[in-house]
KOLKOL-417550 format. One line per field, with one value per residue (C-alpha): residue number from 0; residue in three letters; x, y, z. Coordinates in steps of 0.05 Angstrom, whole numbers. Layout:
// KOLKOL-417550
seq	(NUM | ...)
type	(ALA | ...)
u	(X | ...)
v	(Y | ...)
w	(Z | ...)
//
This chain:
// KOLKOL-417550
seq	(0 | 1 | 2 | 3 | 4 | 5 | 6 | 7 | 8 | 9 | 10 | 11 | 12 | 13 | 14 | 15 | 16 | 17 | 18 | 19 | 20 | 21 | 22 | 23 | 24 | 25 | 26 | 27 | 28 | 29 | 30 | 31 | 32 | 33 | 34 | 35 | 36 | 37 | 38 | 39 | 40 | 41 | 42 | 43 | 44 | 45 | 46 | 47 | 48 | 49 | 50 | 51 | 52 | 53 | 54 | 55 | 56 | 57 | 58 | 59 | 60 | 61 | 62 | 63 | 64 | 65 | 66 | 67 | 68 | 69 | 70 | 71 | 72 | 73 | 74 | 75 | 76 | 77 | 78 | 79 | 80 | 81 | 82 | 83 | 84 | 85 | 86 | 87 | 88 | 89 | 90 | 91 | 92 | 93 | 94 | 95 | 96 | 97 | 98 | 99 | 100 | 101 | 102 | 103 | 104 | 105 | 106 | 107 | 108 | 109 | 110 | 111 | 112 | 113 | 114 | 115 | 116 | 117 | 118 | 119 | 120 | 121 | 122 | 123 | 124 | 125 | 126 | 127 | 128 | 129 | 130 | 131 | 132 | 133 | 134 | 135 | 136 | 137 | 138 | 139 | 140 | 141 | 142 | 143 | 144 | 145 | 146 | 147 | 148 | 149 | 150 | 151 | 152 | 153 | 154 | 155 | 156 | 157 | 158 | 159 | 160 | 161 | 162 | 163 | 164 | 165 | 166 | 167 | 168 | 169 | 170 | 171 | 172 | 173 | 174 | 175 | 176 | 177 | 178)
type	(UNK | UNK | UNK | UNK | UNK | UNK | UNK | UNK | UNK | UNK | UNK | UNK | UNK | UNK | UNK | UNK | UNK | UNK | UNK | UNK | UNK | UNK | UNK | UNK | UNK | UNK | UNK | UNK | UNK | UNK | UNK | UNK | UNK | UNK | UNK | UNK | UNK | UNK | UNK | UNK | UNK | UNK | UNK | UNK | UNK | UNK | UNK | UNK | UNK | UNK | UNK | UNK | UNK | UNK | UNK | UNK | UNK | UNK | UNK | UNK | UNK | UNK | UNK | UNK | UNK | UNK | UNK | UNK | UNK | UNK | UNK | UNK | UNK | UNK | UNK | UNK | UNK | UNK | UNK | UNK | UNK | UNK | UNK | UNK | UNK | UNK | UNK | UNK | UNK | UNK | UNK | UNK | UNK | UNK | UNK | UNK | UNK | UNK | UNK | UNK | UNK | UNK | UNK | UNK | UNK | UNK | UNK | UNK | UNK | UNK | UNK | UNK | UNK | UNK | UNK | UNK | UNK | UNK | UNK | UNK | UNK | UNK | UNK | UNK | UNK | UNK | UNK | UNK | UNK | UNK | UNK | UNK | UNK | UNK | UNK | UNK | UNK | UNK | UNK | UNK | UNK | UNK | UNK | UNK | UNK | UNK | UNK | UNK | UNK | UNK | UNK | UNK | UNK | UNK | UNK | UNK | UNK | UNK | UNK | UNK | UNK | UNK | UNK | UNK | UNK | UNK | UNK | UNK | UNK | UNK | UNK | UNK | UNK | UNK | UNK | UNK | UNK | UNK | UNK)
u	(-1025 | -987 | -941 | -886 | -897 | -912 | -847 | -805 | -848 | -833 | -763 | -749 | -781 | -741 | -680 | -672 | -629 | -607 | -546 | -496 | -436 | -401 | -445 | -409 | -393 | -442 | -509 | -579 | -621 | -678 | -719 | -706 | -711 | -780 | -804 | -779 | -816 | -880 | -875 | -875 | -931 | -973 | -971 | -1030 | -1045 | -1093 | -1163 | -1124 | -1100 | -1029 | -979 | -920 | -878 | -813 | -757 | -699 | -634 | -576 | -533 | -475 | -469 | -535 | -512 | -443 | -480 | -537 | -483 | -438 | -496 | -501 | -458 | -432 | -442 | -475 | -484 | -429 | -413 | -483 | -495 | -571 | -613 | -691 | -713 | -772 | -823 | -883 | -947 | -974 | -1055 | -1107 | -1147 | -1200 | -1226 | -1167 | -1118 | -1054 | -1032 | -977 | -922 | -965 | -966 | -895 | -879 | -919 | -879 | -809 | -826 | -850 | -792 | -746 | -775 | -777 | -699 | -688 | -725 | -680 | -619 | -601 | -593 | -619 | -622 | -678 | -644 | -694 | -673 | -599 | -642 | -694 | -654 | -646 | -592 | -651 | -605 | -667 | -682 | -614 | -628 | -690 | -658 | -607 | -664 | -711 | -768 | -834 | -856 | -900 | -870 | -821 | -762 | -753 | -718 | -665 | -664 | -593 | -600 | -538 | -507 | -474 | -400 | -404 | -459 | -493 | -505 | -575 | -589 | -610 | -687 | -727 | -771 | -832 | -862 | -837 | -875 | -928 | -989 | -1061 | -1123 | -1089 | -1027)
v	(-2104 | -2081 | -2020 | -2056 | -2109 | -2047 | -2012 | -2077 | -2100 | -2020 | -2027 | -2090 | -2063 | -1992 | -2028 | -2092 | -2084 | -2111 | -2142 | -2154 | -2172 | -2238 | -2276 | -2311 | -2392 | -2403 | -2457 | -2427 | -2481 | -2522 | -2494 | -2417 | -2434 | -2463 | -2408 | -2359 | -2406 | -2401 | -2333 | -2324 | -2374 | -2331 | -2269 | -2263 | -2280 | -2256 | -2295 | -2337 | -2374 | -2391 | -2386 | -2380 | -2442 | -2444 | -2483 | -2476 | -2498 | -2515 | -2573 | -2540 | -2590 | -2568 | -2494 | -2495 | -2523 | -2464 | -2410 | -2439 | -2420 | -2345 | -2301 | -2253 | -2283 | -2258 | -2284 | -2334 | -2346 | -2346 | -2416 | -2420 | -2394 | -2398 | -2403 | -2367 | -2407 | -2379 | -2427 | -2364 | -2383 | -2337 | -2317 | -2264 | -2235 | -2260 | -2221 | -2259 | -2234 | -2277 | -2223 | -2197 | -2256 | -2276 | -2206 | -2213 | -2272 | -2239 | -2187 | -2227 | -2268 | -2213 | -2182 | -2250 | -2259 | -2185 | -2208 | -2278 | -2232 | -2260 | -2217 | -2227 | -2190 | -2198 | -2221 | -2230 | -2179 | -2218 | -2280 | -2269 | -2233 | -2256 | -2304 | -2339 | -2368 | -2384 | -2433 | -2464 | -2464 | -2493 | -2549 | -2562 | -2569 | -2611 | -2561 | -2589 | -2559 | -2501 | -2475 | -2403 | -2393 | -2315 | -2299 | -2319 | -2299 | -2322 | -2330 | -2320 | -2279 | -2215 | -2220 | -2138 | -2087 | -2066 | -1985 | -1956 | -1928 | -1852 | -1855 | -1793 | -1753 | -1782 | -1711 | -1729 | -1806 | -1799 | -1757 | -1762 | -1741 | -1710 | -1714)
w	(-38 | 21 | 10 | 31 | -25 | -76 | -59 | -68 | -137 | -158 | -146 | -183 | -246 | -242 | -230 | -275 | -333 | -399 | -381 | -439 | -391 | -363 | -326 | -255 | -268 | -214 | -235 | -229 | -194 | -231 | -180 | -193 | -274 | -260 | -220 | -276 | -326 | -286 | -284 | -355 | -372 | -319 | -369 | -406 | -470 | -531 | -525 | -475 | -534 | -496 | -562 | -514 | -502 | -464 | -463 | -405 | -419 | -359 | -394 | -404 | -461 | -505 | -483 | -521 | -584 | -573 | -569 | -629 | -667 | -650 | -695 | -668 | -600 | -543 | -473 | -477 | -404 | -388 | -349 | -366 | -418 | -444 | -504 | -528 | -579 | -602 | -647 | -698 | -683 | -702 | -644 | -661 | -722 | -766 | -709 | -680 | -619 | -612 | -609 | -544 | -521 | -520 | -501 | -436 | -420 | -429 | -389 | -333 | -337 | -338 | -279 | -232 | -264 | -235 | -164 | -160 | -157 | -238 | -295 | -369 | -430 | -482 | -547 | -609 | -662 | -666 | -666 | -716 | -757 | -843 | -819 | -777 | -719 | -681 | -724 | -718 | -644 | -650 | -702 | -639 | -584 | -632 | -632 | -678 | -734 | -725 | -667 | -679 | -636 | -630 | -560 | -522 | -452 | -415 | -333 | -285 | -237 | -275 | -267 | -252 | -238 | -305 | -310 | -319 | -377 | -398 | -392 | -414 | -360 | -347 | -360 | -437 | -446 | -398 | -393 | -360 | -397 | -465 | -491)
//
C-alpha cells in the first residue's frame, strides 16, 4: 500500500465518529448504500461461515414505521439506515462467532460511511435491549425466522460537526511484548 493511501485509510479510522445528531434532508444514493453494504460483507467471518446479513433501508415510507418503533428514539432525521441481521450457526467445536462476525461488518461499514463523507452511529444495546425493538423492526421489514436483528446503523450527512471524544493515551491500552 502506498503511503499516500495509508495516511488517508489512517485518517478515516482516527476521525469517524458516533454521530448522535440531525442528519441533513439530503438522500444517500443506492449506489453509495451498496458500496457500504459490500464493504461490510467483505469483513471476515468465523470459519467463513457468513452469519451477517444486511438489509438497507431509503423509503422514507418503511423508515417512519422503523423509527416509530424505537423508544426513546434515536436517529430520527436520518434519511437511510441498515439493518444488522445475524443466523446464530455453530461453526467450530460447538463455538459461534457470530457476534465477530457481525462486528467485523459494522466496523467496516462504519469506516467506508466515514470515507463517503456520511456519518453513522452503531446502535445495538437500545436495540437488543429486554424491550427487543429489533424484533419489532425485523416484524416491519419481514425478516424470516432464524435470522436476529441486533444493529441499526443510520446513513446521512450530519446536520453539524460531531466532537471527538476523550480517548486514553495509547501508552495506557497499548503495549509491545508485555503488558
Amino acid at each position: 500500500m502506498s503511503p499516500d493511501k495509508m495516511h488517508s485509510v489512517q485518517d478515516v479510522i482516527k476521525k469517524r465518529r458516533s454521530y448522535r445528531g440531525r442528519y441533513l434532508p439530503d438522500k444517500v444514493s443506492r449506489e453509495d448504500l451498496t458500496a457500504i453494504l459490500e464493504a461490510g460483507l467483505a469483513a471476515p467471518s468465523g470459519c467463513n461461515m457468513q452469519t451477517t446479513s444486511l438489509v438497507a433501508v431509503d423509503d422514507k415510507k418503511l423508515l417512519e414505521e422503523i423509527k416509530a418503533q424505537i423508544d426513546p428514539p434515536v436517529a430520527e432525521t436520518a434519511p437511510a439506515m441498515i439493518c444488522v441481521l445475524t443466523k446464530r450457526i455453530i461453526a467450530y467445536r460447538d463455538r459461534c462467532f457470530a457476534v465477530q462476525d457481525y462486528a467485523a461488518a459494522i466496523e467496516n461499514m462504519l469506516i467506508m460511511i466515514a470515507a463517503m463523507g456520511y456519518a453513522s452511529c452503531w446502535y445495538e444495546g437500545h436495540i437488543t435491549d429486554a424491550d427487543r425493538i429489533g424484533d419489532k423492526i425485523a416484524r416491519v421489514l419481514g425478516v424470516p425466522e432464524g435470522y436476529e436483528l441486533v444493529c441499526i446503523l443510520p446513513v446521512g450527512a450530519a446536520a453539524e460537526e460531531p466532537a471527538a471524544p476523550k480517548k486514553k493515551p495509547f501508552t495506557e491500552r497499548a503495549w509491545f511484548n508485555r503488558l
